[in-house]
N, CA, C, O and CB atoms as a CASP TS submission, in Angstrom:
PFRMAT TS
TARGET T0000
AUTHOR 0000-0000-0000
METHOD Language model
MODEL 1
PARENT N/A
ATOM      1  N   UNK     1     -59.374  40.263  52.984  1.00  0.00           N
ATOM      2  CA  UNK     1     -58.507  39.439  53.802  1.00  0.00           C
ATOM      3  C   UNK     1     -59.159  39.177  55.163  1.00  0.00           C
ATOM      4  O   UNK     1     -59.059  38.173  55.869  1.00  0.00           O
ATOM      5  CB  UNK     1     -57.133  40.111  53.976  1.00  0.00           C
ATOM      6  N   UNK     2     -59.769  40.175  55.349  1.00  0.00           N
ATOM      7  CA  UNK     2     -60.475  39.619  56.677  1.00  0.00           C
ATOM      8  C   UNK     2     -61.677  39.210  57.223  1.00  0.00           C
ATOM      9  O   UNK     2     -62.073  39.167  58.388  1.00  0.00           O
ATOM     10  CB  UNK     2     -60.365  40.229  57.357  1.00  0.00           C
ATOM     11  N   UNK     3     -62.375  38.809  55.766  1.00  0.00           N
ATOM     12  CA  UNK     3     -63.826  37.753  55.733  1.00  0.00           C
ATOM     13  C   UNK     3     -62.835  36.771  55.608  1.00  0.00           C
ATOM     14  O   UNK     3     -63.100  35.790  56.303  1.00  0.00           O
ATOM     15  CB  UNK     3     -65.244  37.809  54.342  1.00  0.00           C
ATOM     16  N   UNK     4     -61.601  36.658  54.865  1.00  0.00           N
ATOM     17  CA  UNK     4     -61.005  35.061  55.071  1.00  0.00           C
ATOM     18  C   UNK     4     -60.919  34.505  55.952  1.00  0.00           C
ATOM     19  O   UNK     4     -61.511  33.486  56.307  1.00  0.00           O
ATOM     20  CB  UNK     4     -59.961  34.751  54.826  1.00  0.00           C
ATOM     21  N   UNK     5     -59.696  35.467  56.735  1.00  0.00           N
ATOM     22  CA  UNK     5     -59.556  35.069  58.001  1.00  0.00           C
ATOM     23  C   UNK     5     -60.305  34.807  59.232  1.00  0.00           C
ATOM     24  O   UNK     5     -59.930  33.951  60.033  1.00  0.00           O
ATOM     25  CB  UNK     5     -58.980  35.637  58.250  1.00  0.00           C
ATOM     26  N   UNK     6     -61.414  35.560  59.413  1.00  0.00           N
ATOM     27  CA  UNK     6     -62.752  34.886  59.832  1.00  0.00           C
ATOM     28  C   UNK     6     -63.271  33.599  59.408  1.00  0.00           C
ATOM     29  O   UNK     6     -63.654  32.861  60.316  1.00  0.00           O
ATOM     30  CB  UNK     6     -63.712  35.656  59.500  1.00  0.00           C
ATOM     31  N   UNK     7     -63.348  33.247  58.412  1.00  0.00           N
ATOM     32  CA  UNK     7     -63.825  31.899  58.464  1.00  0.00           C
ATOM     33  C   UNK     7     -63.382  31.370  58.254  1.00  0.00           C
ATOM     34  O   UNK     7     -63.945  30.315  57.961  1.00  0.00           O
ATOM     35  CB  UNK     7     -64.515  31.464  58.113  1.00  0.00           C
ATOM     36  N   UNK     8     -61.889  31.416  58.140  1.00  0.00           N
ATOM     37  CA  UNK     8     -60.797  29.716  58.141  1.00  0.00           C
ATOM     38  C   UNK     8     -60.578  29.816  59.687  1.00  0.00           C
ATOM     39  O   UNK     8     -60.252  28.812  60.320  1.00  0.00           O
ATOM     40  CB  UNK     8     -58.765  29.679  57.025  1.00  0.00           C
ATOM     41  N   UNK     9     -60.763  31.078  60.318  1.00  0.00           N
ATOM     42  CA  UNK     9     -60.440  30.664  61.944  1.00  0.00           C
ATOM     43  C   UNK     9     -58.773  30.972  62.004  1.00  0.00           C
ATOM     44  O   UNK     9     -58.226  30.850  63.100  1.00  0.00           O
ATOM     45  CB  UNK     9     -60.850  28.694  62.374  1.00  0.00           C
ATOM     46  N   UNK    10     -58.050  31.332  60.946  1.00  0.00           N
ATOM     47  CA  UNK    10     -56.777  31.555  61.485  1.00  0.00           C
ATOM     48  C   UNK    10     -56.516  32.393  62.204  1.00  0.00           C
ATOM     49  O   UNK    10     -57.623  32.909  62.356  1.00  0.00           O
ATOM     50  CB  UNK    10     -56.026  31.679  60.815  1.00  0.00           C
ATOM     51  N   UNK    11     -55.626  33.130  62.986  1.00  0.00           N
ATOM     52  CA  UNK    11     -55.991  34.071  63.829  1.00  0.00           C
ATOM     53  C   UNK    11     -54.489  35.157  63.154  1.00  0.00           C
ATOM     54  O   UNK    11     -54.508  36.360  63.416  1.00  0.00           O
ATOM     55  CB  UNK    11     -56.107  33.424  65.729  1.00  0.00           C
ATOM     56  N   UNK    12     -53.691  34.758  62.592  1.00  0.00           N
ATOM     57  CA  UNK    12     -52.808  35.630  62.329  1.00  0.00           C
ATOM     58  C   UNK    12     -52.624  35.135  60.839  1.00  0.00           C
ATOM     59  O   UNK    12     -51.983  34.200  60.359  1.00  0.00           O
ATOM     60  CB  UNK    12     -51.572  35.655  63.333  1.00  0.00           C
ATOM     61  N   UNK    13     -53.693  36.438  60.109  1.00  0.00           N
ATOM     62  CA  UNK    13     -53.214  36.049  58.691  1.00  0.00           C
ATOM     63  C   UNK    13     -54.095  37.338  58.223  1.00  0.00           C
ATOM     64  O   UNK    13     -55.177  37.725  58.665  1.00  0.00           O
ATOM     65  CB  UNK    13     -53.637  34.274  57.978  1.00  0.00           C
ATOM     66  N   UNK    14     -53.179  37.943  57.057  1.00  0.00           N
ATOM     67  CA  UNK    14     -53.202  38.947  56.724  1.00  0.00           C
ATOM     68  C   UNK    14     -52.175  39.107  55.167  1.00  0.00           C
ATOM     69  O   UNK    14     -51.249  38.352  54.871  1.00  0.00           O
ATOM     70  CB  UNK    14     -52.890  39.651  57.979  1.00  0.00           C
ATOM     71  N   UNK    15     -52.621  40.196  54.413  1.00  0.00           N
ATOM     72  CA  UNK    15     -51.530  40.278  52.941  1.00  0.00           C
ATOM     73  C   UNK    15     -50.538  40.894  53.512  1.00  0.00           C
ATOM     74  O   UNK    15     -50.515  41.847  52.734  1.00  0.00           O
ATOM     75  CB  UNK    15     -52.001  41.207  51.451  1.00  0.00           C
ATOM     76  N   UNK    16     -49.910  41.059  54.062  1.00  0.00           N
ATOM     77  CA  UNK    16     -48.474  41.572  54.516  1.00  0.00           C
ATOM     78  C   UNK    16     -47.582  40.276  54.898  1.00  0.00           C
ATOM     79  O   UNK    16     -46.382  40.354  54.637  1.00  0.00           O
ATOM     80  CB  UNK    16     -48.597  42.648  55.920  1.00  0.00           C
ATOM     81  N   UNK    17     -48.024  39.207  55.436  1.00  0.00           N
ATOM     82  CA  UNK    17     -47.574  37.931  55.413  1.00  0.00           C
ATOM     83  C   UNK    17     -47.571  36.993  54.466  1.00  0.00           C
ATOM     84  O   UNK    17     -46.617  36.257  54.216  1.00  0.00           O
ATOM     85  CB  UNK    17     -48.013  37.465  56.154  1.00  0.00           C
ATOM     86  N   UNK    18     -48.429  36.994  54.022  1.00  0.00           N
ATOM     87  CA  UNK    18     -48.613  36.282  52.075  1.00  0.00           C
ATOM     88  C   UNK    18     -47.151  36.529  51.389  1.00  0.00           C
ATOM     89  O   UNK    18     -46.516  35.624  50.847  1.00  0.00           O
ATOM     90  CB  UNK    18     -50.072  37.477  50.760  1.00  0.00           C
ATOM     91  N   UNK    19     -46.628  38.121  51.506  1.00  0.00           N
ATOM     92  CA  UNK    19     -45.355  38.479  51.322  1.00  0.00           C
ATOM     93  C   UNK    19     -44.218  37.674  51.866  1.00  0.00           C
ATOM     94  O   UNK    19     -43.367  37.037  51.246  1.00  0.00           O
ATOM     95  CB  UNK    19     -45.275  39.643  51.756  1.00  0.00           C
ATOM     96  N   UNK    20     -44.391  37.848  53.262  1.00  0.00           N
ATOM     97  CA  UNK    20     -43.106  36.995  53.168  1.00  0.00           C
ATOM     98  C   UNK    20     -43.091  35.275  53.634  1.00  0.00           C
ATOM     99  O   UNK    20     -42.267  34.558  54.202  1.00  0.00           O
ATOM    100  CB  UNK    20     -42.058  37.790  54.143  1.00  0.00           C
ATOM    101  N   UNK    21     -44.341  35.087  53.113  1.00  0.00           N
ATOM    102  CA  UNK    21     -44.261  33.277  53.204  1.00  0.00           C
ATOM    103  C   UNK    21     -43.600  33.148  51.567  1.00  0.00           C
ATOM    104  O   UNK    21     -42.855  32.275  51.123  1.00  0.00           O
ATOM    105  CB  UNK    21     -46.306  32.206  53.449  1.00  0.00           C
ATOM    106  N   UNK    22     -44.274  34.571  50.759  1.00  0.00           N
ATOM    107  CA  UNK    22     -43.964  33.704  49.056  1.00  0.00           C
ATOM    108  C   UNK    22     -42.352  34.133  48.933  1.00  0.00           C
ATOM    109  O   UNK    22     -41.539  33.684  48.126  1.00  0.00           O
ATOM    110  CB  UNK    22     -45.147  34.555  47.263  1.00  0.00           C
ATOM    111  N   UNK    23     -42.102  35.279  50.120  1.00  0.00           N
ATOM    112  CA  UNK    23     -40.657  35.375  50.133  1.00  0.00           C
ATOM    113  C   UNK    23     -39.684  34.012  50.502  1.00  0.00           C
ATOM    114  O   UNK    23     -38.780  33.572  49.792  1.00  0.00           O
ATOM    115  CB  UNK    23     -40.393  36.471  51.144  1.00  0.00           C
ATOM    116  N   UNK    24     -40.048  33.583  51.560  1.00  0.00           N
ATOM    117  CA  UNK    24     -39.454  32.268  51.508  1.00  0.00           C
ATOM    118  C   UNK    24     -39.349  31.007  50.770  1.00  0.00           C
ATOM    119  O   UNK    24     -38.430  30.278  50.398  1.00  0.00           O
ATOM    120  CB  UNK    24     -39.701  31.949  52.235  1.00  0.00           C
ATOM    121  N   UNK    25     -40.574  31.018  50.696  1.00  0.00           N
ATOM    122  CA  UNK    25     -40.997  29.744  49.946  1.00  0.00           C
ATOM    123  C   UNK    25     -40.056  30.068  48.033  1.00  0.00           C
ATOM    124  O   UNK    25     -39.777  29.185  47.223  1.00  0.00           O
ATOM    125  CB  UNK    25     -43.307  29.728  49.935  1.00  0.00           C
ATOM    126  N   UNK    26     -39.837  31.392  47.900  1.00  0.00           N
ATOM    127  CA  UNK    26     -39.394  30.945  46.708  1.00  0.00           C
ATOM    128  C   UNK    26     -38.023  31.132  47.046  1.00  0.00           C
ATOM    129  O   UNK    26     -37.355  30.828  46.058  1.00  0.00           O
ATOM    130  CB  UNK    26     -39.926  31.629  45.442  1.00  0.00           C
ATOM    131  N   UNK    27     -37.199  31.545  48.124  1.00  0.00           N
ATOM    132  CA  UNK    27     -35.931  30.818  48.433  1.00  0.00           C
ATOM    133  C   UNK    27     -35.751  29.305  48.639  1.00  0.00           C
ATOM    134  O   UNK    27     -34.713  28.648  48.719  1.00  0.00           O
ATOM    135  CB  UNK    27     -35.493  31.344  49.540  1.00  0.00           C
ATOM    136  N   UNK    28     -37.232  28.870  48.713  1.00  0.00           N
ATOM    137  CA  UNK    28     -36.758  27.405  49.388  1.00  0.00           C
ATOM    138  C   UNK    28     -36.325  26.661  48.365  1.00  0.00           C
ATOM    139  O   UNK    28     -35.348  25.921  48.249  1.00  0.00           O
ATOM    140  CB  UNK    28     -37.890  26.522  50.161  1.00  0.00           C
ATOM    141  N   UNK    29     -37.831  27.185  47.101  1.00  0.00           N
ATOM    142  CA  UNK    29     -37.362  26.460  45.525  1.00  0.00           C
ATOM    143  C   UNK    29     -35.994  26.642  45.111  1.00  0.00           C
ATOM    144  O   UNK    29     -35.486  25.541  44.900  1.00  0.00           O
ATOM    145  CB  UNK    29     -38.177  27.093  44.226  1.00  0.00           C
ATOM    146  N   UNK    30     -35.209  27.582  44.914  1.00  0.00           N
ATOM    147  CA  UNK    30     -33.963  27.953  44.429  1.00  0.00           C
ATOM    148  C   UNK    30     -33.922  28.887  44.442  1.00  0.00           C
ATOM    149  O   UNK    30     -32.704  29.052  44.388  1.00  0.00           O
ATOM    150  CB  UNK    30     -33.545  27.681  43.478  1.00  0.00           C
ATOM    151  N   UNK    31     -34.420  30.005  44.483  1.00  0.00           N
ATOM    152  CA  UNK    31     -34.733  31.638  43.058  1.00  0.00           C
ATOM    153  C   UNK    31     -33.895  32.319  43.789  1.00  0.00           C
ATOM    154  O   UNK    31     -34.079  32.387  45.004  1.00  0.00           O
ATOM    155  CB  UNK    31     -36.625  32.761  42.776  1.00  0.00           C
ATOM    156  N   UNK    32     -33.230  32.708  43.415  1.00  0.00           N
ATOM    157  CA  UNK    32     -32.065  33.622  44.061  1.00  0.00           C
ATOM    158  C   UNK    32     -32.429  34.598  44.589  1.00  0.00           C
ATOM    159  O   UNK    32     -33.470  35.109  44.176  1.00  0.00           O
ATOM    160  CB  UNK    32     -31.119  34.108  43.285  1.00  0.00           C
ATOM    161  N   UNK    33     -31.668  35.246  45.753  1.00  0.00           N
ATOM    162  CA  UNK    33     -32.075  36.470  46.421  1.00  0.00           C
ATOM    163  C   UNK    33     -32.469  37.480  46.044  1.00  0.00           C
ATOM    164  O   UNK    33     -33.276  38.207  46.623  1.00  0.00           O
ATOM    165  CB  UNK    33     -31.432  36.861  46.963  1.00  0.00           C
ATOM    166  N   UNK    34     -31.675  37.754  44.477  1.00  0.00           N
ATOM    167  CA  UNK    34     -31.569  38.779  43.626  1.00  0.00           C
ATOM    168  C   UNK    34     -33.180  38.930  43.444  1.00  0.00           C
ATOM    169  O   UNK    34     -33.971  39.863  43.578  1.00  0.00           O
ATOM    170  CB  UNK    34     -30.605  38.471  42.269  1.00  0.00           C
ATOM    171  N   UNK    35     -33.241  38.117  43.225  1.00  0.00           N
ATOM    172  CA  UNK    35     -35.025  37.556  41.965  1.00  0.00           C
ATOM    173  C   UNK    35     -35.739  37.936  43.107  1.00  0.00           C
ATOM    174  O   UNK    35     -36.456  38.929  42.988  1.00  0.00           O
ATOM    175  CB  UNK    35     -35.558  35.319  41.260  1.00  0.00           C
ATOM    176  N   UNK    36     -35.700  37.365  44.187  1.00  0.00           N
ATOM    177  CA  UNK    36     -36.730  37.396  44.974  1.00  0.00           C
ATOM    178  C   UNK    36     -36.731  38.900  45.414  1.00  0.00           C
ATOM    179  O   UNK    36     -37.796  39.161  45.972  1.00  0.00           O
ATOM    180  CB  UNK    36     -36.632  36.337  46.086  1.00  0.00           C
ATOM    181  N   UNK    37     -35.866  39.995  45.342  1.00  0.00           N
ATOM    182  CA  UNK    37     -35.875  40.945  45.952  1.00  0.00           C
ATOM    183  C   UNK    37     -36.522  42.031  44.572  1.00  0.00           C
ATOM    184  O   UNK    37     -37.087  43.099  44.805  1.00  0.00           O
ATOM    185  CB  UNK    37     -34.381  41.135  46.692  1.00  0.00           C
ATOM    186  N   UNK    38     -36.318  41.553  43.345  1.00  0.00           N
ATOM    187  CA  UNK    38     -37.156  42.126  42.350  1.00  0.00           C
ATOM    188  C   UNK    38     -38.641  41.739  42.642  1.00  0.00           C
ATOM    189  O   UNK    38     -39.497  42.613  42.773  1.00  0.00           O
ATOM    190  CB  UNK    38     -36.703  41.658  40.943  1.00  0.00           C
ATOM    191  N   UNK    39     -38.963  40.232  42.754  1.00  0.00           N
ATOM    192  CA  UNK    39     -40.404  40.078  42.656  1.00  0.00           C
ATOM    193  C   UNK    39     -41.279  40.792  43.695  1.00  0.00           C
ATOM    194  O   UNK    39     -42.452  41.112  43.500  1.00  0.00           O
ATOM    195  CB  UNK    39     -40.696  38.683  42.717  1.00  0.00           C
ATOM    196  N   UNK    40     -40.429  41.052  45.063  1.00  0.00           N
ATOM    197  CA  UNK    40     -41.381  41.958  46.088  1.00  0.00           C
ATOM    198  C   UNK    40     -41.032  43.209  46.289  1.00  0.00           C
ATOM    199  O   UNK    40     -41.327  43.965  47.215  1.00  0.00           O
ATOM    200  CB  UNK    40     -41.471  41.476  47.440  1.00  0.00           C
ATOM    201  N   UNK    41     -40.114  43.441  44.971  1.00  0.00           N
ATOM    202  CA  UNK    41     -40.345  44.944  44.816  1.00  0.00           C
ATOM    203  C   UNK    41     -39.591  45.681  46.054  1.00  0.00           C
ATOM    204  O   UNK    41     -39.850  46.785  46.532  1.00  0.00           O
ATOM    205  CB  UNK    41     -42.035  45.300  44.819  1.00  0.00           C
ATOM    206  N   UNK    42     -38.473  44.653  46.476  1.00  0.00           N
ATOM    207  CA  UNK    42     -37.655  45.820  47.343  1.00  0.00           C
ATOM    208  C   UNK    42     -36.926  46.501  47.040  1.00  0.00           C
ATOM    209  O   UNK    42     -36.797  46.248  45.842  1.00  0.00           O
ATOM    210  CB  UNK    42     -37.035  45.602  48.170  1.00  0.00           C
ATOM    211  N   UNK    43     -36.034  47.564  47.367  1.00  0.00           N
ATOM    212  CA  UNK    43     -34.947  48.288  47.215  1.00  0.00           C
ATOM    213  C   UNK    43     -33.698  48.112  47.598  1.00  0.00           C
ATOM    214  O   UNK    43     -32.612  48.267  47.040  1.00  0.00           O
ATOM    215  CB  UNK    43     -35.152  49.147  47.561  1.00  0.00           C
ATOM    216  N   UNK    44     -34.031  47.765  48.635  1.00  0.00           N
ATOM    217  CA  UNK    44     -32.738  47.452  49.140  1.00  0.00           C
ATOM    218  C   UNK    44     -32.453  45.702  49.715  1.00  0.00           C
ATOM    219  O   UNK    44     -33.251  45.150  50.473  1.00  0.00           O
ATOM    220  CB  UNK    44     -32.568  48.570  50.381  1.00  0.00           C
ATOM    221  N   UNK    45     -31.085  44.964  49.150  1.00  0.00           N
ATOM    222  CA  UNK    45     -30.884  43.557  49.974  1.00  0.00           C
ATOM    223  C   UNK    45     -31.761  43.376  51.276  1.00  0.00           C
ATOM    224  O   UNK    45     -32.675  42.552  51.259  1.00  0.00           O
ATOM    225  CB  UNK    45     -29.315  43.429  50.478  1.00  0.00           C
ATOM    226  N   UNK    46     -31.488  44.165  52.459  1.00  0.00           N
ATOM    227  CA  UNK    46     -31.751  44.410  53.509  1.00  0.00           C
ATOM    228  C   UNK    46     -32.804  44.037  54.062  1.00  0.00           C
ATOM    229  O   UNK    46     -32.912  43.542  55.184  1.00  0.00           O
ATOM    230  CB  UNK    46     -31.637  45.310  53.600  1.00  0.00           C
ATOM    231  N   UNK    47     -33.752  44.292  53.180  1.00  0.00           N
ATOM    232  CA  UNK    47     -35.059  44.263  53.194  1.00  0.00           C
ATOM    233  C   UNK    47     -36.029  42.703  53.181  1.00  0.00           C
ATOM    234  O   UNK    47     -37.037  42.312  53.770  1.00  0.00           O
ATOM    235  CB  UNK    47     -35.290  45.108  52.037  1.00  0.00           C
ATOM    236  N   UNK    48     -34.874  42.000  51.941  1.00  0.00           N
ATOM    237  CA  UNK    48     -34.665  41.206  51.199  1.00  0.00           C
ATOM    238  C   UNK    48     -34.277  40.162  51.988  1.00  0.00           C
ATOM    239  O   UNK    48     -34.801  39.085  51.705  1.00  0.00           O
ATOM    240  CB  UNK    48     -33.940  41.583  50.298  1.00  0.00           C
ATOM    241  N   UNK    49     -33.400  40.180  53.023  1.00  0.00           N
ATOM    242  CA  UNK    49     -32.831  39.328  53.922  1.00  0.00           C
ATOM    243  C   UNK    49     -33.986  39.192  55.198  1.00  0.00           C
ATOM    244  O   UNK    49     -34.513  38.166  55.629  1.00  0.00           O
ATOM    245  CB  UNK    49     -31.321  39.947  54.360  1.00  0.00           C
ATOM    246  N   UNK    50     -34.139  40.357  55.553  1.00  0.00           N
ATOM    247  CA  UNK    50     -35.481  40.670  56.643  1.00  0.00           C
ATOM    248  C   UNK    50     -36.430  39.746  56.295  1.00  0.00           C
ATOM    249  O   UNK    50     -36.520  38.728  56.981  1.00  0.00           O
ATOM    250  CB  UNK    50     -36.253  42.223  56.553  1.00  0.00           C
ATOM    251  N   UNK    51     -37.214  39.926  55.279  1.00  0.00           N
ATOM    252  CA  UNK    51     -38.349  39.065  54.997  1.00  0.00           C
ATOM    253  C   UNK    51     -38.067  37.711  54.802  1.00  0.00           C
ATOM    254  O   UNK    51     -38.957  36.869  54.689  1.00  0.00           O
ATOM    255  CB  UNK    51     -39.022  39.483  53.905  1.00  0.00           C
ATOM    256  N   UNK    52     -36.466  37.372  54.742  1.00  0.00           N
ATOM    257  CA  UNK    52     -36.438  35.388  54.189  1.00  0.00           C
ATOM    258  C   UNK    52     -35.967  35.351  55.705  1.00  0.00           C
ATOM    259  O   UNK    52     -35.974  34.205  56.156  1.00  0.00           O
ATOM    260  CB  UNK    52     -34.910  34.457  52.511  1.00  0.00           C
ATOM    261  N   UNK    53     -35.773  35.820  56.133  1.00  0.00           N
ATOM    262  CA  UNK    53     -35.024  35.208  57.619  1.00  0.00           C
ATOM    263  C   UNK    53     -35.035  33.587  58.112  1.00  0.00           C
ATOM    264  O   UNK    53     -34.161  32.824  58.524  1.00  0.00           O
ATOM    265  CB  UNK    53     -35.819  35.961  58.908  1.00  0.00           C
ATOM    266  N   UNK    54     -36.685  33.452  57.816  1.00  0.00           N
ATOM    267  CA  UNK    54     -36.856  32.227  58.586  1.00  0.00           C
ATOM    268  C   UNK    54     -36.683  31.065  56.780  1.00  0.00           C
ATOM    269  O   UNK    54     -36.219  29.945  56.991  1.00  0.00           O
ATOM    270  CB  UNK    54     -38.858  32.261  59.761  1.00  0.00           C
ATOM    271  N   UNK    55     -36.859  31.225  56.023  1.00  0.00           N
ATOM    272  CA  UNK    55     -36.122  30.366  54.905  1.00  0.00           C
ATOM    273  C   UNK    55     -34.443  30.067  55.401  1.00  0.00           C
ATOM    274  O   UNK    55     -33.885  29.053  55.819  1.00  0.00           O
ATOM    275  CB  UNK    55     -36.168  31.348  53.289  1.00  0.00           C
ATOM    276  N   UNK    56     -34.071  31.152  55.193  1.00  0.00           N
ATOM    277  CA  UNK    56     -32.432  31.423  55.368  1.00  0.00           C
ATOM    278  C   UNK    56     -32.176  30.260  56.609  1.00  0.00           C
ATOM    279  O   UNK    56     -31.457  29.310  56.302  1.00  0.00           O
ATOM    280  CB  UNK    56     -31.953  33.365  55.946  1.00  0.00           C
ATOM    281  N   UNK    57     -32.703  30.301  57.910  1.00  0.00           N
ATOM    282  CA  UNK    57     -32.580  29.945  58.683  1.00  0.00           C
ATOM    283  C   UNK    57     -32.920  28.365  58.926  1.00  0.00           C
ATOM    284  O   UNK    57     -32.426  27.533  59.685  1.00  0.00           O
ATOM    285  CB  UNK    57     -32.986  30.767  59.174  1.00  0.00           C
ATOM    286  N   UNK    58     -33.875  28.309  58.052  1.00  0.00           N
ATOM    287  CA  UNK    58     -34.397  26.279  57.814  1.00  0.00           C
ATOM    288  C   UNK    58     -32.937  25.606  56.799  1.00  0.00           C
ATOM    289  O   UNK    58     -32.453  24.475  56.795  1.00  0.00           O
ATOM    290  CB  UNK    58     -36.590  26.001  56.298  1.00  0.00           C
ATOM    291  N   UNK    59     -32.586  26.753  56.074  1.00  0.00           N
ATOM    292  CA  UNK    59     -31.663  25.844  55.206  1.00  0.00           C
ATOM    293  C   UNK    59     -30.548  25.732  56.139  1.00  0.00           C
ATOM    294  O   UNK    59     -30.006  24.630  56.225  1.00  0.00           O
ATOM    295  CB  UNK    59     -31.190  26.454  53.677  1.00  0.00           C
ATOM    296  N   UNK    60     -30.155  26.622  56.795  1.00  0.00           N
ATOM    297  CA  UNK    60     -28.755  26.818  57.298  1.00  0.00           C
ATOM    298  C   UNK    60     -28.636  25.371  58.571  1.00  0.00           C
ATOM    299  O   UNK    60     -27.557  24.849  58.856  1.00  0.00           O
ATOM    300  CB  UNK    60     -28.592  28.715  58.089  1.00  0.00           C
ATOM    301  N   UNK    61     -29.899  24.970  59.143  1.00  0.00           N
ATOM    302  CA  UNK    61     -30.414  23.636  60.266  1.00  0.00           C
ATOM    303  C   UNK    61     -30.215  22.746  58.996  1.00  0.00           C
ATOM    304  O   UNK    61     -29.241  22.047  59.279  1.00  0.00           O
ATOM    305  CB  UNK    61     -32.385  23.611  61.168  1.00  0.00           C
ATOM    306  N   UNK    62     -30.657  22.404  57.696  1.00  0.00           N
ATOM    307  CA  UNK    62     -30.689  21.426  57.123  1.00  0.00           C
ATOM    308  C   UNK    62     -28.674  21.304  57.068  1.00  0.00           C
ATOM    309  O   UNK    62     -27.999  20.301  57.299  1.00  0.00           O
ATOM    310  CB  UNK    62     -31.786  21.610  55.677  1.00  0.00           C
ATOM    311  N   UNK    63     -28.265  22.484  56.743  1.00  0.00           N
ATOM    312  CA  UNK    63     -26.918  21.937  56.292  1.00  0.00           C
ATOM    313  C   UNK    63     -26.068  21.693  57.496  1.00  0.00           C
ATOM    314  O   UNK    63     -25.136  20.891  57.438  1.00  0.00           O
ATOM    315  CB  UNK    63     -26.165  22.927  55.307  1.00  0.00           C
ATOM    316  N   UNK    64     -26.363  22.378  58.621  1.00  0.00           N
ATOM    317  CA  UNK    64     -25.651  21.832  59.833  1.00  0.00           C
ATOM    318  C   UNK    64     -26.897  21.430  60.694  1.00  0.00           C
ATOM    319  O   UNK    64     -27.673  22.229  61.218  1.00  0.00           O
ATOM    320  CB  UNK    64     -24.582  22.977  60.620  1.00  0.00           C
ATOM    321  N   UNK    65     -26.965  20.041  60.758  1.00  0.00           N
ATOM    322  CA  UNK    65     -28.223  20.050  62.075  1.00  0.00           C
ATOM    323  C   UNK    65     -27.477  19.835  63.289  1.00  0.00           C
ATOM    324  O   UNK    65     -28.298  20.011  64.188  1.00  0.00           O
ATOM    325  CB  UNK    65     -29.513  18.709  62.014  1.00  0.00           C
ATOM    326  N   UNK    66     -26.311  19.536  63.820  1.00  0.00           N
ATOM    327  CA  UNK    66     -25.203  19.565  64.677  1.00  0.00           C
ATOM    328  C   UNK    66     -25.635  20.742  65.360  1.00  0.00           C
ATOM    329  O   UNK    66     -26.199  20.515  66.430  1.00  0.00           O
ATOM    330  CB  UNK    66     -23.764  19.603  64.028  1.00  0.00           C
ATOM    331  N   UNK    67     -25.520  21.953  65.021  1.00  0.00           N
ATOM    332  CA  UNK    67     -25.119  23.550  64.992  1.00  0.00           C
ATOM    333  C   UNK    67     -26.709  23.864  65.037  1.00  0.00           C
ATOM    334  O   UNK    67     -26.912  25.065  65.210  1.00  0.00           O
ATOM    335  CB  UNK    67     -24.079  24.272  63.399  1.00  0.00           C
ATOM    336  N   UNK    68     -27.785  23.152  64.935  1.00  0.00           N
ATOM    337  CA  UNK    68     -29.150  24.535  64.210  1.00  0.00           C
ATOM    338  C   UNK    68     -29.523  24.953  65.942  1.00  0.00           C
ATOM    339  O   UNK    68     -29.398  24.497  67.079  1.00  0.00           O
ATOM    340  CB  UNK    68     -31.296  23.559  62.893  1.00  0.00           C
ATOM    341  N   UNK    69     -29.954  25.913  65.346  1.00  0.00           N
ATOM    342  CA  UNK    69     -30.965  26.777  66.637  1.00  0.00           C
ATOM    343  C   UNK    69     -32.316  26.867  66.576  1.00  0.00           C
ATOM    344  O   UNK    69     -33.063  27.442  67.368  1.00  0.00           O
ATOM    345  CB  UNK    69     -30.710  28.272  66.776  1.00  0.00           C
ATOM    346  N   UNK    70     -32.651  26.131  65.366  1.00  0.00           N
ATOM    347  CA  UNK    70     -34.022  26.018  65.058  1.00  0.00           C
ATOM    348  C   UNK    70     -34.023  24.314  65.762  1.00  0.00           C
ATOM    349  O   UNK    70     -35.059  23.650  65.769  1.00  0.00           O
ATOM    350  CB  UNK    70     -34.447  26.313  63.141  1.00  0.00           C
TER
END
């Protein structure tokens, strides 16, 4: 991960984030919380909510853009 990140030049990228971009990104498709909290192997919701935060948070601006804080 970090010959990658050296030569794409990103400066914040790492496999601990891979996690929760594919955490979001597969809330964005549909996949239910449930699913998504099996595929990264959490234990607890909690965890589950932690890592989609910023998914959770793009949909919630799409359905009220009146109201978003994003």
């Amino acid at each position: 991960m970090r010959k990658v990140r050296e030569k794409s030049g990103v400066e914040r990228f790492h496999a601990h984030l891979c996690r929760h971009t594919f955490g979001q990104w597969a809330l964005e498709q549909g996949a239910e919380r449930a699913a998504v909290q099996d595929m990264l192997g959490h234990k607890s919701d909690a965890m589950t909510v932690h890592y989609t935060k910023q998914a959770r948070l793009k949909t919630a601006a799409e359905m009220m853009p009146k109201y978003s804080p994003v």
